[in-house]
C-alpha positions in Angstrom: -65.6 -69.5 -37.7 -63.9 -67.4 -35.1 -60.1 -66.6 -35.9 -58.1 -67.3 -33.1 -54.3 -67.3 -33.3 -53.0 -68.3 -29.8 -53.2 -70.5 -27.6 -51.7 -72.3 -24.4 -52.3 -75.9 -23.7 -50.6 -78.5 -21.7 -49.6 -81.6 -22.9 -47.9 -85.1 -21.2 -47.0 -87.6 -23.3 -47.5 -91.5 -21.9 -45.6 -93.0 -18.9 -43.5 -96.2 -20.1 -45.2 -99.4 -18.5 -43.8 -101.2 -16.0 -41.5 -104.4 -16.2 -43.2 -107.5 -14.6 -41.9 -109.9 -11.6 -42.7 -113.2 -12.9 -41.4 -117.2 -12.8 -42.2 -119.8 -15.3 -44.0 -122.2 -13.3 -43.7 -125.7 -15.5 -44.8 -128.7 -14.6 -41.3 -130.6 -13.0 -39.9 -127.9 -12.6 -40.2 -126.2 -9.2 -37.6 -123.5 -9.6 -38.7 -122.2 -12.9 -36.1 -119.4 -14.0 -37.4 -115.5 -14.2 -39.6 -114.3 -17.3 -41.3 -111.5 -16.6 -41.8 -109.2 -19.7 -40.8 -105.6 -20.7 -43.0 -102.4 -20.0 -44.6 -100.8 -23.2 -43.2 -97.5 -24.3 -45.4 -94.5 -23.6 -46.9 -92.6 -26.3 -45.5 -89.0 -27.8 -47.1 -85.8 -28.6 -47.0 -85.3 -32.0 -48.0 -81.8 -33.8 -48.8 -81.9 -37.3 -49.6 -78.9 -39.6 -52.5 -79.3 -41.9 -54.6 -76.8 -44.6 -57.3 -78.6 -43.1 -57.6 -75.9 -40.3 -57.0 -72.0 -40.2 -57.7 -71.0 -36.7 -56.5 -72.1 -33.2 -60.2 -71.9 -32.2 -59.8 -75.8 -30.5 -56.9 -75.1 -28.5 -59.4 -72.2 -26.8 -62.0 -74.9 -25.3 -59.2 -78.0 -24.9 -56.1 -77.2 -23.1 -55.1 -80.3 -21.5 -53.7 -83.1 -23.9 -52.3 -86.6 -22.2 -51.1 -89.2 -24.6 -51.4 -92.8 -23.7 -49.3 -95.0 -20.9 -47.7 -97.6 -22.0 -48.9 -101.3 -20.7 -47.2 -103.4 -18.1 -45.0 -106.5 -19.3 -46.9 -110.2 -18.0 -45.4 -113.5 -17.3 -44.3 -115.8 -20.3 -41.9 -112.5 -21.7 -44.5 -110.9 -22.6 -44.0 -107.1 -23.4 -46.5 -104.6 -22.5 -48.0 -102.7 -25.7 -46.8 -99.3 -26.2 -48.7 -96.7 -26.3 -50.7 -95.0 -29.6 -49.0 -91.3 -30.5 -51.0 -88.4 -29.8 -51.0 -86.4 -33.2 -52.5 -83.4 -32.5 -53.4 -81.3 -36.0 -52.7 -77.5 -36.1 -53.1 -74.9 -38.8 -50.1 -74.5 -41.2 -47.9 -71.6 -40.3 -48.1 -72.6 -36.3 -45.3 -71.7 -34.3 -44.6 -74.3 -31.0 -42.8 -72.9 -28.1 -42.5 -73.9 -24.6 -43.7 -71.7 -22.3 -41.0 -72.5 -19.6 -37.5 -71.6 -21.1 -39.2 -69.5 -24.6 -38.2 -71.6 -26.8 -39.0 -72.7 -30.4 -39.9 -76.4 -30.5 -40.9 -76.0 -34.2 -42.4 -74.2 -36.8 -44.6 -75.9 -39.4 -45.0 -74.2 -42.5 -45.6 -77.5 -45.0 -48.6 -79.4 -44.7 -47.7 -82.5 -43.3 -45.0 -81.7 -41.2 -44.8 -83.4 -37.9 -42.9 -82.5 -34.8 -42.5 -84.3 -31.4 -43.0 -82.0 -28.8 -42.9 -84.7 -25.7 -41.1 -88.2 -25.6 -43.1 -90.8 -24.5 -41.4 -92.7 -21.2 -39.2 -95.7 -21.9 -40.9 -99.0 -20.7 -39.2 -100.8 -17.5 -37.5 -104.1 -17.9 -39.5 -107.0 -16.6 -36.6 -109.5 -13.9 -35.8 -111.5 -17.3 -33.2 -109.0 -17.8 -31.9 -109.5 -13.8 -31.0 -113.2 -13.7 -27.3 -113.7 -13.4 -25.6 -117.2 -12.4 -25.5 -115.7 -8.3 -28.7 -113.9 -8.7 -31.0 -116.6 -10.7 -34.5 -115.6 -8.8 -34.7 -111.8 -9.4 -37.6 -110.5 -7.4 -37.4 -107.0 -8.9 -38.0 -105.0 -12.0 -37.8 -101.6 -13.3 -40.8 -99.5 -13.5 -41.3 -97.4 -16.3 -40.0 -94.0 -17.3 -42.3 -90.6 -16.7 -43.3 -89.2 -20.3 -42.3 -85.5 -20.9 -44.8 -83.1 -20.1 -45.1 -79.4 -21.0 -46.7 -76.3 -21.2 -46.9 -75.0 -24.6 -47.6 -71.7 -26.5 -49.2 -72.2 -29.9 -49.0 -69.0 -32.2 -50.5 -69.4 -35.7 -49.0 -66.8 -38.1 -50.6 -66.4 -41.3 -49.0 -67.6 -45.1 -49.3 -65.5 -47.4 -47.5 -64.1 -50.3 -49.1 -60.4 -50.7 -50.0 -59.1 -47.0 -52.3 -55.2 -47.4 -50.8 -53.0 -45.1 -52.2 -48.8 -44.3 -54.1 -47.2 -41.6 -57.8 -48.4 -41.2 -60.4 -48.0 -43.4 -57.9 -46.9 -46.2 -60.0 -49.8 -48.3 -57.7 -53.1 -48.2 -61.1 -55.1 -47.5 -62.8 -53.8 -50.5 -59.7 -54.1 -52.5 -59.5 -57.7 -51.3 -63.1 -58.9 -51.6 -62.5 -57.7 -55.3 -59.5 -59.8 -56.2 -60.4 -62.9 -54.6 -63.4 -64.7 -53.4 -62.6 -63.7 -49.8 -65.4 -61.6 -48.0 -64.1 -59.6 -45.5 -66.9 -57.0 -43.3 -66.8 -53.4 -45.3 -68.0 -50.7 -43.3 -67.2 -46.6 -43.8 -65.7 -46.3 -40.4 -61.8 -47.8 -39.0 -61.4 -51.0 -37.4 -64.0 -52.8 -39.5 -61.2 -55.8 -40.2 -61.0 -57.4 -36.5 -59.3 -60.3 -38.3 -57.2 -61.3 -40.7 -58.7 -62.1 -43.6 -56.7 -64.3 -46.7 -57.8 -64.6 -50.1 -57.2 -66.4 -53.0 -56.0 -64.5 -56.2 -56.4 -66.9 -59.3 -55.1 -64.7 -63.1 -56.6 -65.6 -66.9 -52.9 -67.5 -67.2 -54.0 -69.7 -64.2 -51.5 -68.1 -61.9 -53.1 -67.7 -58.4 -51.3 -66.3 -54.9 -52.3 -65.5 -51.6 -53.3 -62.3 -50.3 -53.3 -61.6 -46.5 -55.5 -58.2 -45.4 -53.8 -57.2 -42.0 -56.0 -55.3 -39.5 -55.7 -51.4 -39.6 -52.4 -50.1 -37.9 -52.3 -47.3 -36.1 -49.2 -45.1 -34.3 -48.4 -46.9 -31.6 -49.5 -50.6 -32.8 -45.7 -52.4 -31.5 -46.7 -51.6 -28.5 -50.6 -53.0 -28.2 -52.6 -50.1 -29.5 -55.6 -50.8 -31.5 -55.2 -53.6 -33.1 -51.5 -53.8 -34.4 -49.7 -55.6 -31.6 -51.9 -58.5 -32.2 -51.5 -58.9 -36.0 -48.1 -57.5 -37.0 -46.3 -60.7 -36.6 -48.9 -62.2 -39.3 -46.9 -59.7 -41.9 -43.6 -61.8 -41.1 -44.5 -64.0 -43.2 -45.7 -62.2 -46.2 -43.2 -62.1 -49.3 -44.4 -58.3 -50.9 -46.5 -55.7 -48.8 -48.9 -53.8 -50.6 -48.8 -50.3 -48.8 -51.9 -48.7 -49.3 -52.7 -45.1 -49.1 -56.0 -43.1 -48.2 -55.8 -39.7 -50.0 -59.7 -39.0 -49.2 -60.9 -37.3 -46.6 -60.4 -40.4 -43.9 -56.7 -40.6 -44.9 -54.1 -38.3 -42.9 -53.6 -34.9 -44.2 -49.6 -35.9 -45.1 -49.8 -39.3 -46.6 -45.7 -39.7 -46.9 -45.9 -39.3 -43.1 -48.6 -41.3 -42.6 -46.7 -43.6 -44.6 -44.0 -43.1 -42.3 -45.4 -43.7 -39.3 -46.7 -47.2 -40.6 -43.2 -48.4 -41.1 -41.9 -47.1 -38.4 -44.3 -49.7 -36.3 -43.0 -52.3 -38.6 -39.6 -51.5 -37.4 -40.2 -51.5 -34.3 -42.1 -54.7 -33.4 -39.7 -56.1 -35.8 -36.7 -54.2 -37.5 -36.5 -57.3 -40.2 -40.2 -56.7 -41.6 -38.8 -52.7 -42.5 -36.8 -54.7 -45.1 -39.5 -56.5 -46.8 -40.4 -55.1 -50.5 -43.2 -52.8 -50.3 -45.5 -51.1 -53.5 -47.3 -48.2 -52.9 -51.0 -48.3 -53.4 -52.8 -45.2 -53.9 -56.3 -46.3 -53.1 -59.8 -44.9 -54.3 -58.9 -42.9 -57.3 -62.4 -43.0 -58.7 -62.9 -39.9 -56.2 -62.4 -36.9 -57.8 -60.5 -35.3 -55.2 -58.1 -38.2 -54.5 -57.6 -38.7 -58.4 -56.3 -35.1 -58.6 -54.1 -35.8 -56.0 -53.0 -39.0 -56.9 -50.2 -38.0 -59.6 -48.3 -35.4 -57.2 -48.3 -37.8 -54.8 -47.1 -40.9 -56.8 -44.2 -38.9 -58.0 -43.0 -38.1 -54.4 -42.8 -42.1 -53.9 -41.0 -42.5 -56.9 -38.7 -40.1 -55.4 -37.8 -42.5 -53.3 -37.9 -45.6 -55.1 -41.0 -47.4 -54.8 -43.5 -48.6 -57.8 -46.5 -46.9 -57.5 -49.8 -48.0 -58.8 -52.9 -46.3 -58.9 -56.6 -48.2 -58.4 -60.0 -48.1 -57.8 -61.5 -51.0 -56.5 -65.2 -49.5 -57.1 -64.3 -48.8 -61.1 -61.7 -51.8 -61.0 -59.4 -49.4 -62.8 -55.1 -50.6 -62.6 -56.3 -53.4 -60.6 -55.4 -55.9 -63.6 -52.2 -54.1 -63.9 -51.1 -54.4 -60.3 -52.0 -58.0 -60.2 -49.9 -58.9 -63.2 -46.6 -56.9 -61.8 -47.5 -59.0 -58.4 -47.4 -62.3 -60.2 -44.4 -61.6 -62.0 -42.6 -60.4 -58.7 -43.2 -63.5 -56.8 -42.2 -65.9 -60.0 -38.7 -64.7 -58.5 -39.3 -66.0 -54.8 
């Protein structure tokens, strides 16, 4: 299934009915006294967020959603029906905003939340309501209220409590298809993620989390290069970032820069996500050039404070370790 993670729609919820002009007509009585009935209410437009879906792939072929009208009041004070809500099912972790002021209607992060994004119009009263002891013969009644309609931006940010962060091809994918059952593309060249991936981590103890492998960043990524601008905000949500680091031959030639330059996006597209906790991963240590790096390199991160942890995820070596120390971490969120 394709992974698509915005969208813009329109939706209009249902017009109320309208109130009806009506007499009783009984038999002896010529003048019957006014009873037209109420218009029905008009339906909403109802969001709800659901594991059911992952993707905003709908929203890409359906843009236009009207909820029903509500019906016309009869004779007899007889109310129109109101019209059936419009629930429209989106992926949990979907932001709503309306396009016209920028707002945030809602942001569904529980399966089963619902929001109402347009009222349904009030239903007209039918001439019942009109008859006073001058005015006994209303010939008049109020027609129903417009629904709300609205343009609205759907954005779909990923949950997940371990997002993989680093500079393409530094080997989150493999590192992810190992840990979970998620199957990401694996390819020796950058750019092979095109899409967020998510995966499932499940321990002996019967523990499990969810891992999130954001697309390769790159210097410049706040601002739209490669693929960054359109993934970053899925690391919003994440809880830990696992920082990874390519000391092969593909990674840059100073990886504290490199590592640098990474959070310095971060910071930029959103100076709140330079606070979240980060581990440093140093990736691919069953090369024998990286491995011989490795240990100079973890000490200059320890330096500065981070837990380091060194893995392979060909030989699966610290791999166990690191998901233990993940799992323990996030008993604390």
């Amino acid at each position: 299934m394709k992974f698509i993670d915005e969208a813009e729609i329109y939706v209009k919820a249902g017009d109320g009915g309208n109130g009806a002009v009506s007499f009783r007509r009984e038999k002896f009585i010529p003048k019957g006294g006014p009873d037209g009935g109420d218009g029905g209410k008009g339906a909403d437009v109802i969001f709800k967020a659901t594991t059911s879906l992952n993707t905003l792939l709908d929203f890409k072929y359906k843009r236009k959603y009207l909820a029903e009208n509500g019906k016309n009041g009869s004779g007899n004070n007889r109310s129109g029906r109101s019209g059936s809500d419009l629930v429209i099912p989106v992926p949990v972790g979907t932001l709503i905003k309306d396009i016209e002021n920028n707002r945030i209607i809602a942001d569904l992060i529980e399966d089963g939340q619902e929001c109402v994004v347009a009222k349904g119009g009030i239903g007209g009263r039918g001439n019942a309501h009109f008859a006073t002891p001058i005015r006994q013969t209303p010939r008049y009644a109020e027609k129903g209220k417009p629904g709300e309609e609205k343009l609205i931006k759907l954005e779909l940010k990923l949950l997940a409590d371990v997002g993989l962060i680093g500079f393409p091809n530094v080997g989150k994918s493999t590192f992810l298809s190992v840990i979970s059952s998620a199957r990401p593309k694996i390819a020796d060249y950058p750019f092979t993620t095109l899409t967020p991936v998510l995966g499932v981590v499940k321990l002996k103890n019967y523990k499990s989390f969810v891992v999130a492998d954001i697309p390769g960043l790159i210097e410049g990524a706040h601002r739209g290069e490669g693929l960054g601008h359109s993934f970053l905000k899925h690391v919003e949500r994440t809880k830990i970032l696992l920082h990874f680091i390519d000391l092969s031959y593909l990674g840059p030639k100073d990886p504290y820069e490199g590592f640098k330059i990474i959070n310095r996006e971060l910071f930029l597209f959103n100076d709140k996500l330079s606070e979240k906790q980060q581990i440093i991963v140093i990736n691919k240590i069953d090369i024998t050039e990286v491995r011989e790096k490795a240990e100079v390199v973890k000490h200059t991160f320890e330096n500065e404070g981070y837990k380091v942890f060194k893995v392979s995820s060909v030989s699966k070596e610290g791999i166990e370790t690191l998901l233990e120390y993940l799992s323990q971490l996030l008993e604390n969120y």
